[in-house]
C-alpha positions in Angstrom: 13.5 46.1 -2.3 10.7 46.2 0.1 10.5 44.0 3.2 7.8 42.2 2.2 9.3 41.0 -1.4 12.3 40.0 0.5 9.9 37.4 3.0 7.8 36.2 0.3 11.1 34.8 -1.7 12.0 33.7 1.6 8.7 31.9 1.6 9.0 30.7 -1.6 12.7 29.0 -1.3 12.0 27.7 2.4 8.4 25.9 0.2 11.0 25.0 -2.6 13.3 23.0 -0.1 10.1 21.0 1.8 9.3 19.6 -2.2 12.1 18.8 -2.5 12.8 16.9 0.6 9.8 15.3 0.7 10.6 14.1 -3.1 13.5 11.9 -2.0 11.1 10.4 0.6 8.5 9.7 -1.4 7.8 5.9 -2.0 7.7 4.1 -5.8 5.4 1.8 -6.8 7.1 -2.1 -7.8 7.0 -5.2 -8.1 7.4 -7.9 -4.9 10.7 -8.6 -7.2 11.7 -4.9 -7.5 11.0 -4.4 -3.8 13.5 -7.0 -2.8 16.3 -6.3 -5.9 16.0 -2.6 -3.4 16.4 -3.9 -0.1 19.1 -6.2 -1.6 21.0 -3.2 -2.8 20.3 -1.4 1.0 17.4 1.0 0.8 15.3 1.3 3.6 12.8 3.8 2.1 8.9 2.3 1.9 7.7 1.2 -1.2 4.3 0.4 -2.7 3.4 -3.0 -4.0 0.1 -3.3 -5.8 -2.1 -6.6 -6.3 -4.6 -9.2 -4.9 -5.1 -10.8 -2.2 -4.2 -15.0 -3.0 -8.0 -17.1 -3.6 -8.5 -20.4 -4.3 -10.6 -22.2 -7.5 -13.4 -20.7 -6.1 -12.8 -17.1 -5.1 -12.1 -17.5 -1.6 -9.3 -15.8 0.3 -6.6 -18.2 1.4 -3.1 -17.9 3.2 -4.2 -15.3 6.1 -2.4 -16.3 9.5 -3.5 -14.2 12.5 -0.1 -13.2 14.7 0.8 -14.7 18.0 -0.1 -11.4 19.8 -3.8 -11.9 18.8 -3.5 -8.3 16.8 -1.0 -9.0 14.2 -1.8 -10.8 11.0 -0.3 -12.2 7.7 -1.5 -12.7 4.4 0.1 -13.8 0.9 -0.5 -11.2 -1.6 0.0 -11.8 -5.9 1.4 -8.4 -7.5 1.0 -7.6 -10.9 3.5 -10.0 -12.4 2.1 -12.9 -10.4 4.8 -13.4 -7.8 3.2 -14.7 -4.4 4.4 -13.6 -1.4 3.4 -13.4 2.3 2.8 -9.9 3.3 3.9 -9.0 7.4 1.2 -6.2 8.8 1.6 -5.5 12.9 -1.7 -3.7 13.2 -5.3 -5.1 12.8 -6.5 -6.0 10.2 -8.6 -3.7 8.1 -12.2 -3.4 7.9 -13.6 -4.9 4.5 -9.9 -6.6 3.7 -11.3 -9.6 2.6 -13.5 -8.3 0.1 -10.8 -6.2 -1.6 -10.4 -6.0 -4.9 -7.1 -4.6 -5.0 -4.6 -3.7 -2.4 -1.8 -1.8 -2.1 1.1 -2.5 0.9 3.4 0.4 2.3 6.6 -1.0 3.8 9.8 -3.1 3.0 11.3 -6.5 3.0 12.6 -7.9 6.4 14.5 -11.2 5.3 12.2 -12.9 3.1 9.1 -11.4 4.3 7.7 -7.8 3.4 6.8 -6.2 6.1 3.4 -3.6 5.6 3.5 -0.4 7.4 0.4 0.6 5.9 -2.3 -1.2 3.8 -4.7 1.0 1.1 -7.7 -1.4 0.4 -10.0 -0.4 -3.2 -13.2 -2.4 -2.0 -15.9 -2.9 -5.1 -18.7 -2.1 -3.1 -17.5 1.5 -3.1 -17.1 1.8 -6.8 -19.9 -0.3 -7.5 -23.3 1.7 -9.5 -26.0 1.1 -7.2 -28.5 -1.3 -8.6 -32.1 0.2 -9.7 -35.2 -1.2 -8.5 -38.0 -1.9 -11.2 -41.2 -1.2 -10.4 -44.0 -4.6 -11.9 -47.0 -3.8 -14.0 
């Protein structure tokens, strides 16, 4: 065998091993409910929770607490199955978060609160057509 067949299966089993350590490491996507049946059982991976951010009757934003240290916030965030639940986030928060159609927290549960490593925001203006203009006559 030559020397450079010999590296590239080297190559290929060292890339073989990073898939499939990062495979164990890679976060799910659940439920607030599912998320705290995990940290329950004692993981301490991060998990994905998809849903909306908690309005009232007429579409406003409700339930967002900024932190004591003036950087920090909290929100309360309704997954998919309609569980409410206030969301922990140690960083500012995000440009356009209010006006976010969906969103997506990275993190785990801390007690009784889930606490966001990350947020992933799908704003509508982004996906929105834009509108035409019409000329009169």
């Amino acid at each position: 065998m030559k020397i450079t067949h010999i590296l590239l299966i080297v190559a290929i089993a060292a890339a073989i091993g990073v898939i499939i350590m990062s495979a164990g490491d890679a976060s799910t996507y659940v439920t607030f409910d599912q998320a705290l049946a995990e940290a329950e059982a004692g993981r301490t991976s991060s998990l994905h929770v998809v849903g909306e951010l908690k309005k009232d009757e007429e579409g406003h934003v409700v339930g967002i607490t900024p932190g004591a240290d003036r950087v920090s916030f909290s929100f309360v965030m309704v997954d998919e199955n309609g569980t409410e639940q206030r969301v922990q986030y140690n960083e500012p928060m995000p440009t356009d978060f209010i006006k976010s159609e969906k969103v997506v927290v990275v993190g785990r549960y801390r007690d009784d609160t889930f606490v966001a490593d990350k947020i992933l925001l799908k704003c509508p203006s982004k996906y929105q057509e834009p509108t035409k203009l019409t000329s009169g006559g």
